[in-house]
N, CA and C atoms of all chains as a GROMACS GRO file, in nm:
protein
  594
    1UNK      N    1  12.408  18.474  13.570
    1UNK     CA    2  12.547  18.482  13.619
    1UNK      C    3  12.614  18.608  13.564
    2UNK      N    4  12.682  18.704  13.645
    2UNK     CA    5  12.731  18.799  13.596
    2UNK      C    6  12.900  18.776  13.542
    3UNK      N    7  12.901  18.844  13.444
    3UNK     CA    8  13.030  18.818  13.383
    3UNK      C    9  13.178  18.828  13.436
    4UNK      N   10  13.174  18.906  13.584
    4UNK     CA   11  13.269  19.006  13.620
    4UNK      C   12  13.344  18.864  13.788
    5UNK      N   13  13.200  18.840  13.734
    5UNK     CA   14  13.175  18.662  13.873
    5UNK      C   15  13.239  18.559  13.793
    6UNK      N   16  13.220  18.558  13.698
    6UNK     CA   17  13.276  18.468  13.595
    6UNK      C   18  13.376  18.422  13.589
    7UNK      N   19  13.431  18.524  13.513
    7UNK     CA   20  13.591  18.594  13.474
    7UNK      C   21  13.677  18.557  13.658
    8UNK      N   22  13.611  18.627  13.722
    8UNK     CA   23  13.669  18.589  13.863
    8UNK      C   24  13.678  18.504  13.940
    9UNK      N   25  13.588  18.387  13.913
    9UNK     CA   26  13.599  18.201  13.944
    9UNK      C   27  13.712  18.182  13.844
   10UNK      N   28  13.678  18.177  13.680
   10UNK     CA   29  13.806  18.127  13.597
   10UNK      C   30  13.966  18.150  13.656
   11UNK      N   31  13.947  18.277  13.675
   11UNK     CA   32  14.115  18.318  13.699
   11UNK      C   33  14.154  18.240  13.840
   12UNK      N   34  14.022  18.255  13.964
   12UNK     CA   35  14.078  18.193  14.089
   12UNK      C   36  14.078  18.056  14.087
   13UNK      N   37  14.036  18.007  13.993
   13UNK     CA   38  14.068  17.832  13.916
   13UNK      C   39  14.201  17.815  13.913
   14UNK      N   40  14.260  17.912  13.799
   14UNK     CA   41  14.371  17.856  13.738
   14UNK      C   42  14.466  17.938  13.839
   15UNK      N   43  14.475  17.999  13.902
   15UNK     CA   44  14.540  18.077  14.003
   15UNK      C   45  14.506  18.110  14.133
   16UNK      N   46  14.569  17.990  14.260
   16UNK     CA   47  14.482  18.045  14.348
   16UNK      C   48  14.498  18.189  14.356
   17UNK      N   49  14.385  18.267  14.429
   17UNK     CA   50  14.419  18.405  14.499
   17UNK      C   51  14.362  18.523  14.363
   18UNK      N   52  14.388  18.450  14.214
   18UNK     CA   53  14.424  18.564  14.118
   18UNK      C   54  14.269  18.662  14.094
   19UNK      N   55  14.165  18.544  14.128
   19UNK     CA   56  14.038  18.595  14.113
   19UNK      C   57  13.991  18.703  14.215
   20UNK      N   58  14.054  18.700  14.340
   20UNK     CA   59  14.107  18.809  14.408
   20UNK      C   60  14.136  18.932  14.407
   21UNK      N   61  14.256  18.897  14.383
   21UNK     CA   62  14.342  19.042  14.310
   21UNK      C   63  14.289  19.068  14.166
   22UNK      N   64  14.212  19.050  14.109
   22UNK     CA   65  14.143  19.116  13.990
   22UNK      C   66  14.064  19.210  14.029
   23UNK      N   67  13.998  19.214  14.179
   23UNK     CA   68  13.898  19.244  14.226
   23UNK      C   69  13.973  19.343  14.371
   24UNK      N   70  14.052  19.386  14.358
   24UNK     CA   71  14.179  19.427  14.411
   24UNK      C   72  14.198  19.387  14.592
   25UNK      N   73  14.135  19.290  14.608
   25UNK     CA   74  14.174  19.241  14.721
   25UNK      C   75  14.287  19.158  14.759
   26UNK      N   76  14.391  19.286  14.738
   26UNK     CA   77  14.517  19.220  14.745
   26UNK      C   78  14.569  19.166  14.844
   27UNK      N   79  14.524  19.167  14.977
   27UNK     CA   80  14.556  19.084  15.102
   27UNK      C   81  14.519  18.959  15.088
   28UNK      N   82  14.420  18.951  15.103
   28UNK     CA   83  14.342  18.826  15.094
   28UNK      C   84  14.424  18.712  14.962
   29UNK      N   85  14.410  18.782  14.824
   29UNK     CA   86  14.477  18.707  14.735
   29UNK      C   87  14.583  18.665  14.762
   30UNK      N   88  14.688  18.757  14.813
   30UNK     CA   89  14.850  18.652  14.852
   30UNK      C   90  14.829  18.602  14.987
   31UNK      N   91  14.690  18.546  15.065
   31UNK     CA   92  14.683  18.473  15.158
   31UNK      C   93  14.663  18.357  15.102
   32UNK      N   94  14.560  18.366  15.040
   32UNK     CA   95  14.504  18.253  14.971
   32UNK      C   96  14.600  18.226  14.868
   33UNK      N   97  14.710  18.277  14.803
   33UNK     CA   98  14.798  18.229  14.723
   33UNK      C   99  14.892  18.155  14.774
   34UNK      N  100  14.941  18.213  14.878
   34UNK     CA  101  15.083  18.132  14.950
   34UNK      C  102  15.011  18.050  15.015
   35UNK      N  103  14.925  18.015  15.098
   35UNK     CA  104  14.849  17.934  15.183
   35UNK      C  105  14.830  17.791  15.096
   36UNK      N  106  14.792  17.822  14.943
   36UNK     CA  107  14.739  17.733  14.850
   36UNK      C  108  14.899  17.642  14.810
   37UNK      N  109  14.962  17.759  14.741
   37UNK     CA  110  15.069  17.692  14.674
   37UNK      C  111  15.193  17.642  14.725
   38UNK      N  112  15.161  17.673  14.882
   38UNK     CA  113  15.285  17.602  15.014
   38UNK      C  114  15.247  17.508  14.990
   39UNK      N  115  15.065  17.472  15.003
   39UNK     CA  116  15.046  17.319  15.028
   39UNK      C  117  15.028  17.239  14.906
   40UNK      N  118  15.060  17.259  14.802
   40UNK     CA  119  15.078  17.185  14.723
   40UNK      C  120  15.206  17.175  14.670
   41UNK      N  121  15.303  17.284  14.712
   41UNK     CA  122  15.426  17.276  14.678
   41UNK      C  123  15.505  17.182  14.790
   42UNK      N  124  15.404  17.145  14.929
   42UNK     CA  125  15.473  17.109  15.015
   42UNK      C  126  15.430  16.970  14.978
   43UNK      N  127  15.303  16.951  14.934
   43UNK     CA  128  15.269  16.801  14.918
   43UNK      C  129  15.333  16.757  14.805
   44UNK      N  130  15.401  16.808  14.710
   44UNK     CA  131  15.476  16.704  14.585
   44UNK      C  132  15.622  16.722  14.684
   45UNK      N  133  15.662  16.812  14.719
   45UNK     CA  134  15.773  16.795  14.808
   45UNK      C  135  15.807  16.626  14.891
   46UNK      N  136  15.684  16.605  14.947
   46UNK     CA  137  15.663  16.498  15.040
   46UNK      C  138  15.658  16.379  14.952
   47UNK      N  139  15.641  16.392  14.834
   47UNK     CA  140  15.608  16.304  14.708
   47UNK      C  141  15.455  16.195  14.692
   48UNK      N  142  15.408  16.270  14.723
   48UNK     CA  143  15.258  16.261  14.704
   48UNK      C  144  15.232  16.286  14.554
   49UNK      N  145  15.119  16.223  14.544
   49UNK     CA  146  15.080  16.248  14.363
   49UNK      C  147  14.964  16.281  14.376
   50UNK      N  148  14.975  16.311  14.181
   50UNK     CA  149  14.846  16.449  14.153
   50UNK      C  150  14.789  16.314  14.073
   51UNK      N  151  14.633  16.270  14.068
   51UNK     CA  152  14.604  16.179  14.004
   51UNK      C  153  14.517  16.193  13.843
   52UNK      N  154  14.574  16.156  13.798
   52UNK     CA  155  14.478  16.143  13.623
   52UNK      C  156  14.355  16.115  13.601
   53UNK      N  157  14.291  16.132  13.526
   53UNK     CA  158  14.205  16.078  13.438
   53UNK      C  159  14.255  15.947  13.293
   54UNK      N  160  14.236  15.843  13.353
   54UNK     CA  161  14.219  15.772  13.270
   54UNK      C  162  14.147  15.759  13.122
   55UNK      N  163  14.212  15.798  13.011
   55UNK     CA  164  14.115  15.825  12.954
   55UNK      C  165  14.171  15.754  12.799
   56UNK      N  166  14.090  15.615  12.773
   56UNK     CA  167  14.141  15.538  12.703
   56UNK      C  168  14.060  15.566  12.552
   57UNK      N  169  14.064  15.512  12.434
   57UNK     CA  170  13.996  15.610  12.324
   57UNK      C  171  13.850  15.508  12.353
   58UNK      N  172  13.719  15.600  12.406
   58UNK     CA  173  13.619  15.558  12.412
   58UNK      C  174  13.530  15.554  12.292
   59UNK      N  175  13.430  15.458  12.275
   59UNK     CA  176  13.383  15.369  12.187
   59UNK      C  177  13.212  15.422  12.230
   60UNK      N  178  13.209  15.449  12.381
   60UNK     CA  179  13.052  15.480  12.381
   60UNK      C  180  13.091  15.584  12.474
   61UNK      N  181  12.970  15.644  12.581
   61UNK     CA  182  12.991  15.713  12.693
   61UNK      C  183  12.995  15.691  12.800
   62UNK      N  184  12.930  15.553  12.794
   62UNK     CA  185  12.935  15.490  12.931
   62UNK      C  186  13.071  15.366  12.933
   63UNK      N  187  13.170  15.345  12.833
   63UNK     CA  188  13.249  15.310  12.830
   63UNK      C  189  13.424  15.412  12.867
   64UNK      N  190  13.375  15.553  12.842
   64UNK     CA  191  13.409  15.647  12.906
   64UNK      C  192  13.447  15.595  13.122
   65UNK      N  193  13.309  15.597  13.152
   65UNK     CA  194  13.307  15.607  13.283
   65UNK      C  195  13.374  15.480  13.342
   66UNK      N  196  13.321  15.382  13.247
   66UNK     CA  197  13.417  15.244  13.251
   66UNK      C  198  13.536  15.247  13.299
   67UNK      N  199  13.602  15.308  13.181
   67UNK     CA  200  13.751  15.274  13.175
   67UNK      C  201  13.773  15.381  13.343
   68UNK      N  202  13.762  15.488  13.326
   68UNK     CA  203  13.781  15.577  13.459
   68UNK      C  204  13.782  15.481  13.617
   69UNK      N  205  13.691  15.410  13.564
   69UNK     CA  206  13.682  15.298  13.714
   69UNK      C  207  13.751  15.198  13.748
   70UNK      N  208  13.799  15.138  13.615
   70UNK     CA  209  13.850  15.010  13.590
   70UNK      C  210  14.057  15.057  13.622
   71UNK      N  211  14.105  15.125  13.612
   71UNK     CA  212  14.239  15.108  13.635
   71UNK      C  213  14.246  15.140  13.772
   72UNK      N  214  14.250  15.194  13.863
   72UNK     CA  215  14.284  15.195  14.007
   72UNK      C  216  14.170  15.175  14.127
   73UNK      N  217  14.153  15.206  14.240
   73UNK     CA  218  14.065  15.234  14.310
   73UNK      C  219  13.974  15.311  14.224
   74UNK      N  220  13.868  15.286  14.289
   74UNK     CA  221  13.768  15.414  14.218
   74UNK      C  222  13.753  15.541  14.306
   75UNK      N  223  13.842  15.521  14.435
   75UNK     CA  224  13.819  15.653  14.526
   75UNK      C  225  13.936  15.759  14.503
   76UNK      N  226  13.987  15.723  14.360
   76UNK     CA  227  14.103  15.802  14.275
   76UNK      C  228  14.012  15.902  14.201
   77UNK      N  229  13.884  15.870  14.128
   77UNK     CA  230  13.842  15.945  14.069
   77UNK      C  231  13.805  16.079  14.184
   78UNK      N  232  13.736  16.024  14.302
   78UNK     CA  233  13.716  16.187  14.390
   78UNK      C  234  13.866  16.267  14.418
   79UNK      N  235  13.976  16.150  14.429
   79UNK     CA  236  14.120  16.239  14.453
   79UNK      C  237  14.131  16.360  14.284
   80UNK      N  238  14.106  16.304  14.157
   80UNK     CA  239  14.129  16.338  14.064
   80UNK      C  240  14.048  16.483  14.074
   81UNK      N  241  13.936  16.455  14.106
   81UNK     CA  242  13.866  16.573  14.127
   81UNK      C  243  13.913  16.656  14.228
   82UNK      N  244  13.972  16.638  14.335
   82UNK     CA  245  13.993  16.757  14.436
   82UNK      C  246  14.156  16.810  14.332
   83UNK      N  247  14.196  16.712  14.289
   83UNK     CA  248  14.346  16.804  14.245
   83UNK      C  249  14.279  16.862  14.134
   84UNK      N  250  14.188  16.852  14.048
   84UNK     CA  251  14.162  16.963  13.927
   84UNK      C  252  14.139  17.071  13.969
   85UNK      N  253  14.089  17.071  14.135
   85UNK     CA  254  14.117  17.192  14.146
   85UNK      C  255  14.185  17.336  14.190
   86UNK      N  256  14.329  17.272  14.160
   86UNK     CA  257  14.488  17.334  14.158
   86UNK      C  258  14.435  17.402  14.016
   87UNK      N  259  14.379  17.386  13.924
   87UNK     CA  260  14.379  17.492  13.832
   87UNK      C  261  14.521  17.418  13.741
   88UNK      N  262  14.592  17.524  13.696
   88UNK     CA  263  14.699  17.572  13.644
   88UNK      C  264  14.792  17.487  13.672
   89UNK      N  265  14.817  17.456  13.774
   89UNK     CA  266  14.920  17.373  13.862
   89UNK      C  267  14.858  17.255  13.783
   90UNK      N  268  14.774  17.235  13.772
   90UNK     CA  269  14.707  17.075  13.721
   90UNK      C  270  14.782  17.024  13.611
   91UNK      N  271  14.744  17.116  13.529
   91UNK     CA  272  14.764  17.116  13.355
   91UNK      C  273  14.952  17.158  13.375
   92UNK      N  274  15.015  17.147  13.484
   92UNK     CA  275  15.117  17.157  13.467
   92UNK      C  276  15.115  17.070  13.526
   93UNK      N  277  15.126  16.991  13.611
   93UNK     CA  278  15.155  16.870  13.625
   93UNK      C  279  15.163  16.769  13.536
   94UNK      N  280  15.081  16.736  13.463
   94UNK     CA  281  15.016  16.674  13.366
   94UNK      C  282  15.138  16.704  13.240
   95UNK      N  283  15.168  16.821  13.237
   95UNK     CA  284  15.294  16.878  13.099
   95UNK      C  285  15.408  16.795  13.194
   96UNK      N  286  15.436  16.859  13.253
   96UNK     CA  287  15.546  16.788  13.317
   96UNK      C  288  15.574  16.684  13.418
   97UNK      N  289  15.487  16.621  13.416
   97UNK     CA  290  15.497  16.514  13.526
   97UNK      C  291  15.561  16.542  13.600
   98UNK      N  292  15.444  16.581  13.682
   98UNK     CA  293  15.510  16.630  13.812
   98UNK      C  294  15.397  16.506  13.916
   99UNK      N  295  15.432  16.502  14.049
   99UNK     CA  296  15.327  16.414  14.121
   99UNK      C  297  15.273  16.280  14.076
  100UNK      N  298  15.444  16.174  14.060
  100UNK     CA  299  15.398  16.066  14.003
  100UNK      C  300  15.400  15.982  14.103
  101UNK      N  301  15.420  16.029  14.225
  101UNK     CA  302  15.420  15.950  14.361
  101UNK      C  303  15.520  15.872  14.391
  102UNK      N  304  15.568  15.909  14.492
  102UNK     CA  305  15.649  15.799  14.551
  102UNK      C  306  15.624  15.726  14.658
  103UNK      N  307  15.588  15.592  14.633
  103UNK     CA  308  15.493  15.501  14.700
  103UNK      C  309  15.584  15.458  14.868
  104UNK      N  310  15.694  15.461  14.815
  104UNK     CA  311  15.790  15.398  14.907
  104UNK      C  312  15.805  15.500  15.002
  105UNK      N  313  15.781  15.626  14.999
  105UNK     CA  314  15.826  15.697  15.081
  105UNK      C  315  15.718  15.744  15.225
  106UNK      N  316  15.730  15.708  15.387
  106UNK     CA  317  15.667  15.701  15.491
  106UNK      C  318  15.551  15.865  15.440
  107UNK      N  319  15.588  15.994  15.362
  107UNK     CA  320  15.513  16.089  15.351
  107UNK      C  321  15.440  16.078  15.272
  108UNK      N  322  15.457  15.969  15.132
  108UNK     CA  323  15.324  15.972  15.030
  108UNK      C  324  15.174  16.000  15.044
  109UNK      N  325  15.126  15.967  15.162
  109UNK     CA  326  14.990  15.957  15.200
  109UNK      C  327  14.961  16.106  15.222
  110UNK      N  328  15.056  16.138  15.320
  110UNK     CA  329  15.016  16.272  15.377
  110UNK      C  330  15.036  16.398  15.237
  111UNK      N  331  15.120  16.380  15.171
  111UNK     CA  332  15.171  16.445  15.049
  111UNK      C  333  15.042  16.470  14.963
  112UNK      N  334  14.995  16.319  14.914
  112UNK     CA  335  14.872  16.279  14.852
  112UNK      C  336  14.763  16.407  14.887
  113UNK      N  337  14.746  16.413  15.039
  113UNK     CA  338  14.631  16.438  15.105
  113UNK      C  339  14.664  16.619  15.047
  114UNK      N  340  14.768  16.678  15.125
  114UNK     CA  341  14.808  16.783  15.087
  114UNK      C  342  14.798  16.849  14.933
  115UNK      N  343  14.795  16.790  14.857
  115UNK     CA  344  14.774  16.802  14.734
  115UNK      C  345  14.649  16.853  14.694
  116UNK      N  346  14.557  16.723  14.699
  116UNK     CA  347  14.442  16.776  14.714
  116UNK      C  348  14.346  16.800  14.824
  117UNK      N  349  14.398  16.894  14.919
  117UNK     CA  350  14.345  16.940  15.028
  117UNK      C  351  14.310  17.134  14.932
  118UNK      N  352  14.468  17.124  14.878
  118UNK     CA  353  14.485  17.245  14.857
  118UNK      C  354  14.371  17.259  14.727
  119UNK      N  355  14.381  17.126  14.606
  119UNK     CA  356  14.251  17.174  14.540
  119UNK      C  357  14.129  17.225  14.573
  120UNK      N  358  14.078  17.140  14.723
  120UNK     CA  359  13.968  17.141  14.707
  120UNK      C  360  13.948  17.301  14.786
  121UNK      N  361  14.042  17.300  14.891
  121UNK     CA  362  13.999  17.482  14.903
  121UNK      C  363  14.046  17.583  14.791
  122UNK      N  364  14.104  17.558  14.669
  122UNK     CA  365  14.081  17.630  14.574
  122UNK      C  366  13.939  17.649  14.511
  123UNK      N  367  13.904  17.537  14.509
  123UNK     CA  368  13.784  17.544  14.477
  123UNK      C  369  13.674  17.640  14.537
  124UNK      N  370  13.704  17.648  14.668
  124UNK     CA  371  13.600  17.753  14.777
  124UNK      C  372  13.640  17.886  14.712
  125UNK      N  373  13.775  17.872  14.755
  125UNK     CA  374  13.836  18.027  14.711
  125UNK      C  375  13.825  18.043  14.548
  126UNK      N  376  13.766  17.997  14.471
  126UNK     CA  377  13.735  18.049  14.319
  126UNK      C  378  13.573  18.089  14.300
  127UNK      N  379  13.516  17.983  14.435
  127UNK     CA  380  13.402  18.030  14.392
  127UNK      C  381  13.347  18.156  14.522
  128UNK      N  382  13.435  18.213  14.605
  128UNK     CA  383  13.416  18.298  14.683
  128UNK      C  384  13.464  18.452  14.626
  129UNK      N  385  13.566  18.406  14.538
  129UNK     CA  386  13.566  18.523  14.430
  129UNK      C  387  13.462  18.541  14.322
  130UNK      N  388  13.418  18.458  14.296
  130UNK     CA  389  13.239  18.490  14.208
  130UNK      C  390  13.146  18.526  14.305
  131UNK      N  391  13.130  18.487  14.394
  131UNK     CA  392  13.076  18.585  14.472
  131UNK      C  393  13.035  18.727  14.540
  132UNK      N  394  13.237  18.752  14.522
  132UNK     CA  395  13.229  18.875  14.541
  132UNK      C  396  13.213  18.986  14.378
  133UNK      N  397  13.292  18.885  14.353
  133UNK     CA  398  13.237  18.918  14.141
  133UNK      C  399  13.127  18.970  14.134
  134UNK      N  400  13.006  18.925  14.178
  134UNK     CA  401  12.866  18.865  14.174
  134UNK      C  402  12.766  18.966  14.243
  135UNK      N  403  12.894  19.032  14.334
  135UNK     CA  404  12.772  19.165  14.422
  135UNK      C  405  12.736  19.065  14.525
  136UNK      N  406  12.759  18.942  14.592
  136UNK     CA  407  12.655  18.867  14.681
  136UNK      C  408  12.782  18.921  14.806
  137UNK      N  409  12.869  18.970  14.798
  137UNK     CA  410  12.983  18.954  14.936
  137UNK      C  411  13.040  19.049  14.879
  138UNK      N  412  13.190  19.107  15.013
  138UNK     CA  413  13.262  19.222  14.976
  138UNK      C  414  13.402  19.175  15.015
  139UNK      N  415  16.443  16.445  15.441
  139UNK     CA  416  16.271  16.492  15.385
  139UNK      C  417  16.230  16.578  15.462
  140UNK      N  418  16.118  16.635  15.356
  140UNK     CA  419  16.011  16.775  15.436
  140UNK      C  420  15.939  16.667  15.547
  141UNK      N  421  15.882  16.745  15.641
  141UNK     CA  422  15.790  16.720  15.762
  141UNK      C  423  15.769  16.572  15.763
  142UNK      N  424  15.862  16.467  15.800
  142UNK     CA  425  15.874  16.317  15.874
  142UNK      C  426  15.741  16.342  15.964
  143UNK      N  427  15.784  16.429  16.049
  143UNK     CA  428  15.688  16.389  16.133
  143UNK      C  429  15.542  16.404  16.142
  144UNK      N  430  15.491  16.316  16.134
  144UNK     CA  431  15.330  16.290  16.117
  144UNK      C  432  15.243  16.406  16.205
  145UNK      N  433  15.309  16.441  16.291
  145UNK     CA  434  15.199  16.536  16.405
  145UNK      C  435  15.278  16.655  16.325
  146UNK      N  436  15.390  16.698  16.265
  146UNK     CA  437  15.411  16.852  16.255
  146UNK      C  438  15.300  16.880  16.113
  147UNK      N  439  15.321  16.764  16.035
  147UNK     CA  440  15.233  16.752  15.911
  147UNK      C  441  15.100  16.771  15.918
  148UNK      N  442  15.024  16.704  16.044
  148UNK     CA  443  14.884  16.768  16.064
  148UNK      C  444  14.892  16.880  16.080
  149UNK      N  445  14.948  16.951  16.168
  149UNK     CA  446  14.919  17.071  16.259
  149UNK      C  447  14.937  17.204  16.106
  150UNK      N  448  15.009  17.153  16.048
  150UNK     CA  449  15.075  17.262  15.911
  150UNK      C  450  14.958  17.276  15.837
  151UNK      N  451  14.887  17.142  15.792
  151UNK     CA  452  14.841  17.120  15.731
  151UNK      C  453  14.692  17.162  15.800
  152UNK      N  454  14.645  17.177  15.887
  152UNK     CA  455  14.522  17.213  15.966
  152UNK      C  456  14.488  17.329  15.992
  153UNK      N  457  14.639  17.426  16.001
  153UNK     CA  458  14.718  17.540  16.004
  153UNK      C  459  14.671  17.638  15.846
  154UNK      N  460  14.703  17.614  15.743
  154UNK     CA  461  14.668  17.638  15.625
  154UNK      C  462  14.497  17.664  15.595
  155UNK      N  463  14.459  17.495  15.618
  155UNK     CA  464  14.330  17.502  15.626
  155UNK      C  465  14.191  17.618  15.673
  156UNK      N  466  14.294  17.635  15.791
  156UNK     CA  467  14.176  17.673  15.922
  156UNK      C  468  14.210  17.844  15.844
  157UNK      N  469  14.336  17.873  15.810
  157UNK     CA  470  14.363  17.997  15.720
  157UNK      C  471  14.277  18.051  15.640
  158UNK      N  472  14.277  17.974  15.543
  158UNK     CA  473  14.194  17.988  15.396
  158UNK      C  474  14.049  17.970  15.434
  159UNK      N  475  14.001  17.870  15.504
  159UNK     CA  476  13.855  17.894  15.567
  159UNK      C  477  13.792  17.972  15.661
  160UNK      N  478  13.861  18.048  15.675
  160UNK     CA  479  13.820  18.176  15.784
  160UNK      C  480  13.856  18.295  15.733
  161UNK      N  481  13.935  18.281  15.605
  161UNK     CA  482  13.903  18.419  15.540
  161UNK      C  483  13.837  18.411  15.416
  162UNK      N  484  13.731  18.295  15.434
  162UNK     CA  485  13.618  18.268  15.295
  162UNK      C  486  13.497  18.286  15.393
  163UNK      N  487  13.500  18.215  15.496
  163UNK     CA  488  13.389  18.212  15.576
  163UNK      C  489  13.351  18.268  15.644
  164UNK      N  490  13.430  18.384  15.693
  164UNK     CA  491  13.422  18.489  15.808
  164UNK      C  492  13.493  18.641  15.770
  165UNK      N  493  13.414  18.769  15.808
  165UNK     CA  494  13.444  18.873  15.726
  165UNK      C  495  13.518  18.944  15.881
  166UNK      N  496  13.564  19.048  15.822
  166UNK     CA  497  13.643  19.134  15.991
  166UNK      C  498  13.784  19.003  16.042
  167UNK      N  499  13.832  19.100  16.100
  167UNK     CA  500  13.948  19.045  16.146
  167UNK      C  501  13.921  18.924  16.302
  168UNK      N  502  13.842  19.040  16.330
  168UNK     CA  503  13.803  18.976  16.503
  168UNK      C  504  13.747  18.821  16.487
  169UNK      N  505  13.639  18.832  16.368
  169UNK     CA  506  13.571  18.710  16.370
  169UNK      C  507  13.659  18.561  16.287
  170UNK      N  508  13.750  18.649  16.229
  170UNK     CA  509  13.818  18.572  16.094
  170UNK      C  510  13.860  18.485  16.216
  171UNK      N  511  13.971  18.589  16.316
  171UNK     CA  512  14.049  18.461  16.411
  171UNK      C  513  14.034  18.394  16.499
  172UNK      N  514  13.889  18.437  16.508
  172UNK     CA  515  13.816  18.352  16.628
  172UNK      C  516  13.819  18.232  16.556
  173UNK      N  517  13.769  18.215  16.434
  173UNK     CA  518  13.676  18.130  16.335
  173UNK      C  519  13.833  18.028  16.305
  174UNK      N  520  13.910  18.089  16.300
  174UNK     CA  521  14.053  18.027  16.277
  174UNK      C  522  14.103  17.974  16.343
  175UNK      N  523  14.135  17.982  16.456
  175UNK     CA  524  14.213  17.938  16.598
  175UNK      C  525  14.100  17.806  16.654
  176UNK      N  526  13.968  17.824  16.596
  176UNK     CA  527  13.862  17.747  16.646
  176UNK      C  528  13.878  17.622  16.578
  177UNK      N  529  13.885  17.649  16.436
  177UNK     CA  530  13.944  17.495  16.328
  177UNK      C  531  14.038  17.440  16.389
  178UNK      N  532  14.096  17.539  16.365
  178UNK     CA  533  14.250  17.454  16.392
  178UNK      C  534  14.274  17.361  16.517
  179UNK      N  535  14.179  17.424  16.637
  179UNK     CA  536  14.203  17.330  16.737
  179UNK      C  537  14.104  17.242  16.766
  180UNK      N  538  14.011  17.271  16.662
  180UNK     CA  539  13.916  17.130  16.643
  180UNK      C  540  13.982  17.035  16.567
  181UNK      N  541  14.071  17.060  16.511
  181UNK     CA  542  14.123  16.974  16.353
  181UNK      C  543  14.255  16.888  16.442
  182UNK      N  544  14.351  16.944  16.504
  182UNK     CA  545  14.425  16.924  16.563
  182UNK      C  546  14.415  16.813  16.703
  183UNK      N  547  14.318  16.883  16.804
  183UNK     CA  548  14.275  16.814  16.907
  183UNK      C  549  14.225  16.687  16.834
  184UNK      N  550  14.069  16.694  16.706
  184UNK     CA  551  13.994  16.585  16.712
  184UNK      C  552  14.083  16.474  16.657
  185UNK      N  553  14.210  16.543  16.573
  185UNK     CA  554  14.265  16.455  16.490
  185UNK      C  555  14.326  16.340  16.625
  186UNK      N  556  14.440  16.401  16.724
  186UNK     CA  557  14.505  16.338  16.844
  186UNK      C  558  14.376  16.200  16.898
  187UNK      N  559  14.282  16.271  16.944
  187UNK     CA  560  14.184  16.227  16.976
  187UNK      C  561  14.144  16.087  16.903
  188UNK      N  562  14.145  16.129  16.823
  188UNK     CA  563  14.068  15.988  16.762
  188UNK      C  564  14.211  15.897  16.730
  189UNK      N  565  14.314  15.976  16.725
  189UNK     CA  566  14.426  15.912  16.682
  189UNK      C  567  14.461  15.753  16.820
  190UNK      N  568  14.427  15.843  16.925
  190UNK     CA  569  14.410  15.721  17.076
  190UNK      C  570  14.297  15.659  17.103
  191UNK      N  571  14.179  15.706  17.030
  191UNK     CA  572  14.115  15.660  16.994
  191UNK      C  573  14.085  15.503  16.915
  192UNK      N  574  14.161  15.491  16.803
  192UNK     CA  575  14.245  15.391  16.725
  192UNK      C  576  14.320  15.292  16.785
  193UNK      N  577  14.409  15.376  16.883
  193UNK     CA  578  14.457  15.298  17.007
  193UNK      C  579  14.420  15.198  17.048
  194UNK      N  580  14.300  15.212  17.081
  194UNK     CA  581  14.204  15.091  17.141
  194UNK      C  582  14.184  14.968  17.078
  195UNK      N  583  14.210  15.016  16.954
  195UNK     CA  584  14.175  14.878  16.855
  195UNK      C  585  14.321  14.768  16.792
  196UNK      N  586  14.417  14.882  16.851
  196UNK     CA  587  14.559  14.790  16.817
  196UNK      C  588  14.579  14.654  16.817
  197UNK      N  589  14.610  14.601  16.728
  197UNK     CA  590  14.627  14.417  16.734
  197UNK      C  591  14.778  14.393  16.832
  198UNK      N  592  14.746  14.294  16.904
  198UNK     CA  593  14.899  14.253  17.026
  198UNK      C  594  14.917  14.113  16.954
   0.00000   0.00000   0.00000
């Protein structure tokens, strides 16, 4: 793995677009920036939530995965995973509780979805900047 | 509230999508918006589609 691929997934993690513009593809980055952070700014708007990790003080490792299963649906843990990958936005959510859902409201679902819609194409777009990091694309 | 309505919320939201995946998945401009305009009205149409789709199964 080259370092320059690296460095350029991390940053487009915690920032959509930023792994981008490191790499000076500055169009593309404030596409993929505003594109990203409309839809997650639009999905807590709607009051959709960002979902947790349950994480109670574990005793073994497979009591770990336990507890993760045992408080809600378990099809929270794949939601948990598409919002980790907001990056930055995550670990701010999480500081500030942000995306604690509002159940009552007819947009929660769609909000929800929006949320982590936008993780999970962060995710493309962090690892399409290691790519180009990487020498495999331009 | 932002976007009540359920159909402006797809289309925004399919809209974005079809964005960000056609300028990961497709290089040049020509191909980007082919590749774009193509999601979106797969995402859009299939969504309607199946949405009357559903239809069929409504309880009376």
């Amino acid at each position: 793995m080259k370092l320059k691929g690296v460095v350029a997934l991390v940053l487009g993690w915690a920032v959509p677009g930023l792994g981008h513009a490191v790499q000076k593809k500055y169009l593309r980055a404030a596409l993929f920036f505003v594109s990203i952070f409309a839809m997650t700014g639009i999905g807590l708007a709607m009051g959709g939530k960002v979902y947790p990790m349950y994480l109670e003080p574990p005793r073994t490792a497979f009591q770990v995965v336990l507890n993760l299963f045992k408080k809600e649906n378990p099809l929270t843990i794949l939601a948990f995973f598409a919002d980790l990958g907001n990056g930055l936005f995550y670990a701010l959510s999480r500081l500030f509780a942000w995306g604690g859902g509002q159940l009552e409201r007819a947009t929660f679902e769609f909000g929800t979805a929006y949320i982590a819609g936008a993780g999970l194409l962060n995710f493309l777009v962090a690892i399409d900047a290691y790519d180009i990091g990487a020498g495999k694309k331009k | 509230m932002i976007l009540e309505s359920h159909l402006l919320s797809m289309a925004v939201y399919a809209s974005f999508v079809a964005l960000v995946l056609a300028l990961v998945r497709r290089d040049g401009v020509k191909a980007r918006l082919r590749y774009g305009l193509l999601l979106f009205a797969v995402m859009t149409v299939g969504a309607l589609a199946f949405g009357w789709f559903m239809f069929l199964f409504i309880k009376k």
